[in-house]
N, C-alpha and C positions, 0 to 999 in steps of 0.2 A: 652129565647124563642127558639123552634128548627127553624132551618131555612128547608127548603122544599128541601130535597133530592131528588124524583122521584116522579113525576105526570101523571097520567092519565086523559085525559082531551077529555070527548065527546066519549069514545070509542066505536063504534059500530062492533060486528065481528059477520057472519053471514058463515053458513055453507051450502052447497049445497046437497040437500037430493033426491035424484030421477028428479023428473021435478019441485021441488019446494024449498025454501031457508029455512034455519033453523036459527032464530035469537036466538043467545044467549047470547051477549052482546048487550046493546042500551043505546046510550046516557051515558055513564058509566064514570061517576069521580072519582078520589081517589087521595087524597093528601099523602104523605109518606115523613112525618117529619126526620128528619138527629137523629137517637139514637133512633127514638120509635120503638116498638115493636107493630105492625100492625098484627089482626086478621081477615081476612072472613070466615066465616062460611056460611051453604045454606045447601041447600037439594043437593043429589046426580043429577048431570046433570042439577045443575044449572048454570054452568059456571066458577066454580070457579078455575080449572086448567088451561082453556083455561085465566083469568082473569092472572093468573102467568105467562102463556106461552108469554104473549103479553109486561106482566111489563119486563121480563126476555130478552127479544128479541130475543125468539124462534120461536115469531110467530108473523104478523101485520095486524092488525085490516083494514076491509075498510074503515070507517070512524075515525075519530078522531085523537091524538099525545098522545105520550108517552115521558115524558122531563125527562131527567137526567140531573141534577142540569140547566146546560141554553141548551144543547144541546138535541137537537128533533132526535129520532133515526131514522126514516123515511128519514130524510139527510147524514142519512150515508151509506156508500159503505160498500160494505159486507165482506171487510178486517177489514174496522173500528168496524162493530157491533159484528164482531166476536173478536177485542178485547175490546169489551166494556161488551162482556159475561164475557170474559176469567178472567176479568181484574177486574173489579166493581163489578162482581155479582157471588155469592156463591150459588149453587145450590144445594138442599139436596130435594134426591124425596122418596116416599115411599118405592120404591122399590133402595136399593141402587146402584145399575147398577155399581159394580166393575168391573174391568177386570181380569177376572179368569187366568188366565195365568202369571198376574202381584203378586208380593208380594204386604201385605197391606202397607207397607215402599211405594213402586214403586205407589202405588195406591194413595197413599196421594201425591206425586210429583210430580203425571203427567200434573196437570193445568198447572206450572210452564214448567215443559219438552215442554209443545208446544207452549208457550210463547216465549221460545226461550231461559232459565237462562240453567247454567251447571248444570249436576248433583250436583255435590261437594258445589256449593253455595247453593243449597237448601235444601240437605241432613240433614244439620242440626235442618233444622225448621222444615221438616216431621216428625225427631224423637221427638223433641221437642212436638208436639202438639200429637202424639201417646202418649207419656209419661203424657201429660195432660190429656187425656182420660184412663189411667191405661191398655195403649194397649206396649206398652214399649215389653217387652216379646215377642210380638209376632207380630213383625215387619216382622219379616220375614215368618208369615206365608201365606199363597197364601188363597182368599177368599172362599174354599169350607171345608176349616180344620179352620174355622170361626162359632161362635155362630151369627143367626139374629141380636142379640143386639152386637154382635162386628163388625159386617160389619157396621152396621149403625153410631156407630162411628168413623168406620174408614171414611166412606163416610162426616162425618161431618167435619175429619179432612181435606178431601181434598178437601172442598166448604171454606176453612181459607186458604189454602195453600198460593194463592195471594193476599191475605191480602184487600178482597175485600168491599166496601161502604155496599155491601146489602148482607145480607142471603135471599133466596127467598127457602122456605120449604113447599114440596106439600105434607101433613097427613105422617111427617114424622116418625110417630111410630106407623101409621097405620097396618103395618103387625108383629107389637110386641106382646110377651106376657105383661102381666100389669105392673110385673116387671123391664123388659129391656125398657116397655115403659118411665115409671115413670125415670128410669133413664137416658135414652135419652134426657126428656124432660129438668130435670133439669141440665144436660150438656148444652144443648143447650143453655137455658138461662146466664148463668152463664157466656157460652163463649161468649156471645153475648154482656154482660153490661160487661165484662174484659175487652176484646177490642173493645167495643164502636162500639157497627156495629148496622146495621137496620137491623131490619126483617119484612120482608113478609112472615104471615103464614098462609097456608090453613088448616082446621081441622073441624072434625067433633066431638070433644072436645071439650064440653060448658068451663069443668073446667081448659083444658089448654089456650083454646082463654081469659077465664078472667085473666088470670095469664100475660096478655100483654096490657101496654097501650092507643090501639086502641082495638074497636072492632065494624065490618062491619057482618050485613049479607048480601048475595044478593040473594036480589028475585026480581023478576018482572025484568030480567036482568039488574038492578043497585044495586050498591052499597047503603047501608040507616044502618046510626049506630044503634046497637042492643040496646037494652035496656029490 
């Protein structure tokens, strides 16, 4: 049986819109099993990023907690949550948000660089996990002499870099062609049951959310399994 990785418990997040509030999370659960693969799916602006941004601890809800494994991030100082991003949680967005200036080598490293590891102890796992994606070749090239379906790999290598509990992916082949998507996704997968990591995935892909063994949609700003 899995045991309960990260919980969302009660979550309410509300947004300020002119002179009046915007609810779009209420009362919001979600359990997130240690190895499963967790889908939401929703209609556009239903909350589903802002639902990442909160598990992810990018962002904090007015009401309710958000536990990793016994620890409530709301209790922590914002040295601690920043590495409990940096650390636990693998982030892969739509849009791959490299650093154009960096190689995709330097790009897959940098979690680690601000972690505080040396270059030279990480070096090896950046090339290592480029080489797992068939990016090996082109380590050194900078992300604008990059194909969309190769930055997004590269990006996936660098949400593995610290070898973190959760993937947490917002419509990550949302800006692919079908091709690059298709094979984005089944990378993903693949690296995900290799080394045993959790995902949290947002998508608006009936046939990728069933290819995981949770699947949520949210409307009525909660979570309720699809069927």
């Amino acid at each position: 049986m899995h045991d309960t990785l990260l919980t969302l418990q009660n979550i309410t997040k509300r947004f300020q819109s002119g002179e009046t509030q915007l609810t779009v999370l209420e009362d919001l659960s979600l359990t997130v099993p240690r190895g499963a693969s967790v889908a939401i799916i929703g209609k556009s602006g239903s909350g589903k990023t802002t639902l990442l941004n909160i598990a992810g601890g990018l962002d904090t809800p007015q009401e309710g907690a958000v536990i990793y494994k016994d620890r409530v991030l709301s209790s922590m100082k914002d040295r601690q949550l920043s590495e409990y991003r940096n650390s636990n949680i693998g982030f892969v967005f739509q849009s791959h948000i490299l650093l154009e200036d960096f190689t995709a080598l330097e790009n897959v490293m940098m979690p680690s660089l601000i972690k505080g590891m040396r270059p030279r102890e990480i070096r090896y796992t950046a090339q290592k996990l480029l080489e797992r994606v068939d990016l090996a070749s082109r380590a050194s090239h900078h992300p604008g002499k990059l194909s969309g379906g190769e930055r997004q790999r590269v990006a996936l290598c660098r949400a593995l870099i610290n070898d973190p509990d959760i993937i947490i992916a917002d419509e990550p082949t949302g800006s692919l062609d079908e091709q690059s998507s298709s094979g984005i996704e089944s990378l993903l997968f693949d690296l995900v049951n290799e080394q045993n990591k959790t995902l949290l995935l947002v998508t608006h892909d009936i046939a990728l959310a069933e290819r995981c063994t949770h699947m949520y949609q949210l409307i009525h700003h909660r979570c309720e399994r699809y069927s």
